[in-house]
Every structure is written in C-alpha cells, then in structure tokens.
PyMOL CGO cylinders between C-alpha atoms (Angstrom):
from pymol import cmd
from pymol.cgo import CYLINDER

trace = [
    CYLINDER, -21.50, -5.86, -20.05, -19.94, -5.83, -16.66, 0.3, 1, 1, 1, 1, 1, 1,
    CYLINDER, -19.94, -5.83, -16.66, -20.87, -6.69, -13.15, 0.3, 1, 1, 1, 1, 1, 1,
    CYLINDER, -20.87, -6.69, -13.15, -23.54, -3.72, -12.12, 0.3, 1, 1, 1, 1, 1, 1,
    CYLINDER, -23.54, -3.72, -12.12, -23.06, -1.65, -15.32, 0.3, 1, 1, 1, 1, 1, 1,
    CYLINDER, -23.06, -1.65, -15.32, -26.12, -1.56, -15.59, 0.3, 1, 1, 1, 1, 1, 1,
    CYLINDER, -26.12, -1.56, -15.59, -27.36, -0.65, -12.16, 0.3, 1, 1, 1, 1, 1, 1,
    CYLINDER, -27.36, -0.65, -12.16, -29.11, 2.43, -11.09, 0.3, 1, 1, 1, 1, 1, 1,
    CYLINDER, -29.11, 2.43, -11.09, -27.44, 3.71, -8.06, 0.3, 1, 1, 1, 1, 1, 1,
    CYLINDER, -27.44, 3.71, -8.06, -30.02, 7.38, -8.70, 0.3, 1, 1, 1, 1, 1, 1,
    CYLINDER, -30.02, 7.38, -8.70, -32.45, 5.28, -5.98, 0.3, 1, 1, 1, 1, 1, 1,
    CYLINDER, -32.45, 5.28, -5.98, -30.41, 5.96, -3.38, 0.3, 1, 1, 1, 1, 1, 1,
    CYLINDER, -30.41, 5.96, -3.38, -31.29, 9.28, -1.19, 0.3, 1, 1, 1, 1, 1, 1,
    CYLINDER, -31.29, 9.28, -1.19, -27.96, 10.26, -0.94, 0.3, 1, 1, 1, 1, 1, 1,
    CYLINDER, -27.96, 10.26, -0.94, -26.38, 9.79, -4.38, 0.3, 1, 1, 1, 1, 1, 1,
    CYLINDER, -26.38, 9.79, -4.38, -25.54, 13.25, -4.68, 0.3, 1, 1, 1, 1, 1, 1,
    CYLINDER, -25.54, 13.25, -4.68, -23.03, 13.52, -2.02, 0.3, 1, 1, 1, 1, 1, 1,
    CYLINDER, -23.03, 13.52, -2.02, -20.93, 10.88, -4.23, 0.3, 1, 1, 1, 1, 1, 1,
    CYLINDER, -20.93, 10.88, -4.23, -17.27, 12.49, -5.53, 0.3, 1, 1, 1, 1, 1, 1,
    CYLINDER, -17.27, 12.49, -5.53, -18.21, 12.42, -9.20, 0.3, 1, 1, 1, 1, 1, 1,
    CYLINDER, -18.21, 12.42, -9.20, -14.80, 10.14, -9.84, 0.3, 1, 1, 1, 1, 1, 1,
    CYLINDER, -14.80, 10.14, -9.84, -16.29, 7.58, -7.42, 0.3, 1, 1, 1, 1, 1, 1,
    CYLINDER, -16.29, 7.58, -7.42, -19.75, 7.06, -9.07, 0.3, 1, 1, 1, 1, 1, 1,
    CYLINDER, -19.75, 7.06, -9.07, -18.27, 4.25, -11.59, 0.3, 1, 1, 1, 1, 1, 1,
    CYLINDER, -18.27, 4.25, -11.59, -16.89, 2.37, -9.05, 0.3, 1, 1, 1, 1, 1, 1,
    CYLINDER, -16.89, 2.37, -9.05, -19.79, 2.60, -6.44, 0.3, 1, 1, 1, 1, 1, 1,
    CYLINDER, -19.79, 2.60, -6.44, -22.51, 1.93, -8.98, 0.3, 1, 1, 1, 1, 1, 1,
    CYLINDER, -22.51, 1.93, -8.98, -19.92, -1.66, -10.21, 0.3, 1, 1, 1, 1, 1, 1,
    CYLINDER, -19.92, -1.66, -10.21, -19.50, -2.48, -5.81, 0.3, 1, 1, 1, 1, 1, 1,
    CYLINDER, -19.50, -2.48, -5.81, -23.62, -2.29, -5.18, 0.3, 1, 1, 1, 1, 1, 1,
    CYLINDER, -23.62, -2.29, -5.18, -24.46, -4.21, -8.76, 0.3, 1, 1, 1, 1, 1, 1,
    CYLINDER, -24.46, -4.21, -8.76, -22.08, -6.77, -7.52, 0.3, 1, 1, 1, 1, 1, 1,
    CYLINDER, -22.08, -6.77, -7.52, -23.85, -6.63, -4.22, 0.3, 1, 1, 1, 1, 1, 1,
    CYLINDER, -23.85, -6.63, -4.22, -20.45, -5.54, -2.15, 0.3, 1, 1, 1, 1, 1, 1,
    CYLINDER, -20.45, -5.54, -2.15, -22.36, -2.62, -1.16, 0.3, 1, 1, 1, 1, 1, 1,
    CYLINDER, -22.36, -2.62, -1.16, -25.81, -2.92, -0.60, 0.3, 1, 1, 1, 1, 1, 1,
    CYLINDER, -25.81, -2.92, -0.60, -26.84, 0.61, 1.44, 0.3, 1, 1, 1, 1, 1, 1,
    CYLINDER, -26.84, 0.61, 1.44, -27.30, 1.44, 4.89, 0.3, 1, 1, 1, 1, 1, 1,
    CYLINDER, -27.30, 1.44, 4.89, -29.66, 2.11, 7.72, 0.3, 1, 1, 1, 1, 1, 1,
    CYLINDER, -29.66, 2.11, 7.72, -32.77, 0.80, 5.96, 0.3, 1, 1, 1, 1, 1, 1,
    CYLINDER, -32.77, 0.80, 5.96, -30.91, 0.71, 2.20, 0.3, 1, 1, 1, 1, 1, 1,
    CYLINDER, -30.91, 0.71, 2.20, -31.97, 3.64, 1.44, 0.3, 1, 1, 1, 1, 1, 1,
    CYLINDER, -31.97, 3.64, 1.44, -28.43, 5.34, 1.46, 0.3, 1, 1, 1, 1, 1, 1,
    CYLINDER, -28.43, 5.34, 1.46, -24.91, 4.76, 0.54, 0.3, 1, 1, 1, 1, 1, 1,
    CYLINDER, -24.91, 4.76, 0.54, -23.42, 7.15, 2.97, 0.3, 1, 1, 1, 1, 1, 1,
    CYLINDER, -23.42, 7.15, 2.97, -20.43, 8.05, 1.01, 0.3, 1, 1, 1, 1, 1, 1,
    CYLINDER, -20.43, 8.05, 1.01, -18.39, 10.30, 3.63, 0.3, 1, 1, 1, 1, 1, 1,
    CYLINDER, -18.39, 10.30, 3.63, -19.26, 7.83, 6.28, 0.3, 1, 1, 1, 1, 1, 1,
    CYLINDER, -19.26, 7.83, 6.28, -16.25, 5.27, 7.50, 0.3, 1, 1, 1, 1, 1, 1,
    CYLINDER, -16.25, 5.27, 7.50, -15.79, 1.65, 5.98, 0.3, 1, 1, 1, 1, 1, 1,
    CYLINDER, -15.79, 1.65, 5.98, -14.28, -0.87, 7.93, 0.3, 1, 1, 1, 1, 1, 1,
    CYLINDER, -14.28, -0.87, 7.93, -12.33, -4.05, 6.09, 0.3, 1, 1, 1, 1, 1, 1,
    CYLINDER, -12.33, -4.05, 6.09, -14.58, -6.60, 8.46, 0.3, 1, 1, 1, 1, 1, 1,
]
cmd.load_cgo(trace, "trace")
C-alpha cells in the first residue's frame, strides 16, 4: 500500500472543485501530510495559489 492510499480526502468541504486527474495525487500529498488543508483544515482550496516556501 502506498503513502495516503488509503486516505479519505471526501472530508474536505471542497473536494469537489478537484480536476478529476488531480484527485490521486492530492489524496497521496495530504496522506503523506504535504498538504494538510487550509483556513481551519477544512478545505484544500484547489484553484487557490501554492507557493514553493
């Protein structure tokens, strides 16, 4: 099994608004724990801006 394969990224409010090609990869980056939501974790805001920092 691999890093966050087997975590549920449906508990975010926003996991609709996630490109379908993208929702591998995002639900892998917050099982890791790269991406852990924002605002109060509640979201992912996927068509907000990332920064490399």
């Amino acid at each position: 099994m691999s890093i966050g394969e087997d975590t549920n990224i449906l508990s975010y409010t926003d996991v609709a608004d996630l490109s379908e090609y993208a929702i591998p990869a995002m639900q892998w980056a917050v099982g890791a724990g790269i991406i852990n939501g924002t605002g109060d974790g509640s979201t992912l805001t996927p068509q907000g801006q990332a920064t490399r920092a």
